[in-house]
N, C-alpha and C positions, 0 to 999 in steps of 0.2 A: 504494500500500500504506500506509494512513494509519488511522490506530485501533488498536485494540486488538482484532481479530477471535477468534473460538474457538479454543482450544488443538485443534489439528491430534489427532488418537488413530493411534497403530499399529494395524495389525491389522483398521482397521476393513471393513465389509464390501463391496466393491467389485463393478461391472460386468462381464461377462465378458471385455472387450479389457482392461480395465486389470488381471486377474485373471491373464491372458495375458500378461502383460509383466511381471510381478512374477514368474513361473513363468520367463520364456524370460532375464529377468537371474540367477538365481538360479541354473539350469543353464549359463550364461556363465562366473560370478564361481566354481561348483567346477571347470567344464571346462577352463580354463585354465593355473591357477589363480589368480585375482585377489588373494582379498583369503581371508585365513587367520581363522578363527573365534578371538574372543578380542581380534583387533589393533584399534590405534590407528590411527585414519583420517582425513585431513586432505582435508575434502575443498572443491575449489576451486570458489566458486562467484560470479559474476559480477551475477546477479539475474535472467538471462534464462530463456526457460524451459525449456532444455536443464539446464543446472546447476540451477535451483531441482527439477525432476523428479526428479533424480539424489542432489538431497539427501534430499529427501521419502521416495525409495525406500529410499535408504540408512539411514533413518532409522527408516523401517517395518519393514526388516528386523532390525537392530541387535541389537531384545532377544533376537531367537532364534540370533542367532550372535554373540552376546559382546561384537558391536564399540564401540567407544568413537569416536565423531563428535569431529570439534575442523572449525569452519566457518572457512574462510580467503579475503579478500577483498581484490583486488589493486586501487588508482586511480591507472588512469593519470594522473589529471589533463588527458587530453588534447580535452577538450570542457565546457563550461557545465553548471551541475547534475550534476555527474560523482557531486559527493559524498553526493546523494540516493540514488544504487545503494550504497551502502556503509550508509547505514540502513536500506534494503530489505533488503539482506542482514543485517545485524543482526535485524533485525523477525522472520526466517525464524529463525535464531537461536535467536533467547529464546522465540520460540513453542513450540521445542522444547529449553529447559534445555539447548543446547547452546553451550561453549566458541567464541568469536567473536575474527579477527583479522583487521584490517585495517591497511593502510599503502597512503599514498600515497606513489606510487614515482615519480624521478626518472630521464628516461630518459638514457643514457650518448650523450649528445653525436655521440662518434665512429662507435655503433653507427647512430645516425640515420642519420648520412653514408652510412656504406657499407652498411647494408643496408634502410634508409627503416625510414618509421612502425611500421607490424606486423610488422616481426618483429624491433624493439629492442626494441615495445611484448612481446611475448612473450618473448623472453629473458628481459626483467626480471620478467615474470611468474610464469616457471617458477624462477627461482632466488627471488623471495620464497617461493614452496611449497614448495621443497625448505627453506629456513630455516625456516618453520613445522614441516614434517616433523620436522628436527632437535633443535628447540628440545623439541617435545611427546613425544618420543623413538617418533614413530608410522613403522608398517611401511609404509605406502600413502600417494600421494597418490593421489586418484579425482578425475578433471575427468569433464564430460560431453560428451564428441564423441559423434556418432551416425551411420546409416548414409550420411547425406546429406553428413556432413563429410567423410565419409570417400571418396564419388564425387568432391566437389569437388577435395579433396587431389587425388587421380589423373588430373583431367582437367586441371589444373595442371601436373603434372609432368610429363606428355607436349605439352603445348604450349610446356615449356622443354626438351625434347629428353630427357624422363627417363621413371622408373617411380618414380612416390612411392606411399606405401600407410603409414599409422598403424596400427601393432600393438597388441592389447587390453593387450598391457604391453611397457615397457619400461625397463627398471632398477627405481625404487620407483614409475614412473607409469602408473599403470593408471584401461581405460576402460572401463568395464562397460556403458555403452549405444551402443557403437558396431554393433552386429549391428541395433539397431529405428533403425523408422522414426521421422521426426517426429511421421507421424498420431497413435502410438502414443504417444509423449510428450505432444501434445495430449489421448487420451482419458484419461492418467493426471490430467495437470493438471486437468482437468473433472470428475472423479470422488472428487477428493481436494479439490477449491474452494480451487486453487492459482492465486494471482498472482503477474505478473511483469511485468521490465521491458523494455521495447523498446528496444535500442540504436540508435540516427540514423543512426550512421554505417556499419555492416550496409545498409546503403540505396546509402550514396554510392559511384557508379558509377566512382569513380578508382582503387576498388579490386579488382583480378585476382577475388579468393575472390566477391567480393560480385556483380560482371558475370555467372561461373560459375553462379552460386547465383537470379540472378533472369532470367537468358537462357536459360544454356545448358541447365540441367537442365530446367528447362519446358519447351524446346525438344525434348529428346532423349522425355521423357514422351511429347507428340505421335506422336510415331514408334514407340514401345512405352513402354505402360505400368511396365511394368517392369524400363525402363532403370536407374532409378537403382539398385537392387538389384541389378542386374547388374553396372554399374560399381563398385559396393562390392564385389561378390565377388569380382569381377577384382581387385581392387585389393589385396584380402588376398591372394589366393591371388599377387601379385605381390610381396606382404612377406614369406611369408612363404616363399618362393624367394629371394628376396635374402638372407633371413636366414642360409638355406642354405651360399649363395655366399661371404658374408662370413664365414662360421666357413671355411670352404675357405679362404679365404684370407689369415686369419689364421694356419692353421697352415701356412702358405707360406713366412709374413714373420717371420724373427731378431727379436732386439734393436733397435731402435730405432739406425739408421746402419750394421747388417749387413748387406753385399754379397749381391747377387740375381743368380747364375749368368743371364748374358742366354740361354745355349740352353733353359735348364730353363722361364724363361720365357715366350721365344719359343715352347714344348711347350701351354701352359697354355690355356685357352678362353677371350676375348676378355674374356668376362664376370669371368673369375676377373682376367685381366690387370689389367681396371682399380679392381677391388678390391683390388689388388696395390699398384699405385698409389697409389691414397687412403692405406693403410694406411703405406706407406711416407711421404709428404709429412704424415700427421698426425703418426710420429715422430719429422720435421723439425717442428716443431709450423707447418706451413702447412696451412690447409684447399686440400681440392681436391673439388670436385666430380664425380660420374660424367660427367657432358658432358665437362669438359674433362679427365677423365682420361682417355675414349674415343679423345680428340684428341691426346692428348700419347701415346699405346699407339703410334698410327699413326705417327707422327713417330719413336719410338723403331726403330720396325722398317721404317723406309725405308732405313735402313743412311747409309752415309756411312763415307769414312775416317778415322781417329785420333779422338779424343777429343772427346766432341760433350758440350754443356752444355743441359740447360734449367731456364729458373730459373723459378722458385713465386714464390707468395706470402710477405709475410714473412721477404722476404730470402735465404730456403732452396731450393737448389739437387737438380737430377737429374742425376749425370754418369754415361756412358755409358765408360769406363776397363777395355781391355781388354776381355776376353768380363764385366764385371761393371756391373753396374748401382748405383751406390750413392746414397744421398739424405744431404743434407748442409745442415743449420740455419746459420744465419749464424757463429751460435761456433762450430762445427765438430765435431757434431754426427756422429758416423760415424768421425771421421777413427781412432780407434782402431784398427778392424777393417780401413779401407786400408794403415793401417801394417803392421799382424799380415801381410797378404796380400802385401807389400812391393810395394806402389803408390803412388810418387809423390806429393805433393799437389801439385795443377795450380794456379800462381800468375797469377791473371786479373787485368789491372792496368787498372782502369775510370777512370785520373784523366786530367788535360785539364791542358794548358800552359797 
């Protein structure tokens, strides 16, 4: 992307698939509802040609619903010429008089450690956008996932023993081309005389999403063409059942360290149990995952006599006290509501002579 190419026009008059896709995001972003006529929209773009599309669109659309564009640009740093997609993304920018932010982001060390390359590299990403959102006082952030990210997600999460599924929104982040295909992205980008950039490492095979993306999906296509669309829809209709389950199950779970009647529990459907779970050990502030909240469910209701403990992440503990269940942070976390109940606190003495 190098010169100074023709200022980009809205509105101009397009092909019938890319005419189709400007129509089928349009009934998306009301059906949902994504993105409010009038708002401020930060939208995340990388230089590839998922985001470069999603900007273009968005951008196309704009004058007839109000919105206000501000382009925001994350660098990891984590590859040679990194910093050429951050003037690509600029170029896209100014082509369209719109507000431009970038920052090269340093990743957090210890997120490396424990949870590798991408997905420190995306933490940090999504909390520079939400800092853009704040700063520019905008209602949305819009990245560009589409329906193929969205198969891969799923077929990810069941080969770690789970149901993963990305929601067209969730809290201010919303996806407005997750329902189309890629092709669809391609006939925009060819219609609108959109470049972009190739990311290297989208290639390198050391990566879960990337093996997904140039095996498996090819693979499944073989077998029906309209696998991946299927695996998308599976995948939403998997979100947006969990979505379900998790509001069940927050109206289950007290205060943060409020005692869980084990029979009321034990009553509940496995599904809701371990949303029960999660919800509990995140008001211990430990993550817990549905796999191993699956597995700590099971454990809970093998029974055993007296007072049984299992401990979390982050120091934060599950003890089984009486017919009650309580979760409990390293500070102590809960202990209020054991005393109200006049239970005990169980003194575990972990030191060594």
């Amino acid at each position: 992307m190098t010169g100074a190419p023709e200022r980009p026009r809205p509105h101009s008059s397009l092909p019938r698939a890319a005419e189709g896709l400007r129509a089928r995001v349009v009934a998306a972003i009301r059906r949902e509802p994504l993105i409010a006529d009038g708002a401020v929209v930060v939208v995340g773009v990388s230089g590839g040609l998922d985001s470069t599309v999603l900007l273009d669109l968005l951008w196309d659309l704009a004058p007839r619903h109000g919105w206000r564009l501000v382009v925001a640009h994350a660098d990891h740093g984590l590859r040679a010429r990194s910093g050429e997609d951050a003037l690509a993304v600029g170029w896209l920018a100014a082509e369209r008089r719109l507000p431009f932010v970038t920052r090269r982001l340093a990743l957090d060390p210890s997120a490396l450690a424990a949870r590798g390359v991408e997905a420190a590299a995306r933490e940090a990403r999504y909390a520079f956008l939400e800092r853009v959102r704040r700063r520019t006082g905008a209602r949305r952030v819009a990245v560009g996932h589409h329906m193929a990210d969205q198969a891969e997600t799923a077929i990810m999460g069941l080969l770690r023993g789970g149901i993963a599924a990305m929601p067209p929104r969730r809290g201010r982040l919303v996806r407005p081309l997750l329902g189309e295909a890629r092709g669809a992205l391609r006939a925009w980008a060819a219609a609108r005389g959109l470049r972009w950039r190739e990311d290297p490492t989208n290639a390198d095979p050391r990566h879960l999403r990337n093996r997904v993306r140039a095996e498996v999906l090819p693979l499944l296509a073989t077998i029906d063409p309209g696998a991946v669309r299927g695996v998308a829809a599976a995948a939403t209709r998997w979100g947006e059942d969990a979505a379900a389950l998790d509001a069940v199950a927050a109206s289950l779970v007290g205060e943060p360290g409020a005692p869980v009647a084990l029979a009321a529990y034990a009553s509940w459907p496995r599904a809701v149990r371990a949303r029960v779970l999660v919800r509990l050990a995140r008001g211990a502030g430990a993550p817990l995952g549905m796999r191993a909240a699956g597995d700590l469910d099971l454990r809970i209701l093998a029974g055993g006599a007296g007072p049984r403990v299992f401990h979390l992440a982050s120091g934060a503990r599950l003890e089984l006290l009486g017919q009650d269940l309580v979760c409990e942070a390293p500070a102590g976390v809960g202990r209020g509501a054991r005393e109200r109940r006049g239970i005990a606190p169980r003194v575990v003495d972990n030191s060594s002579d």
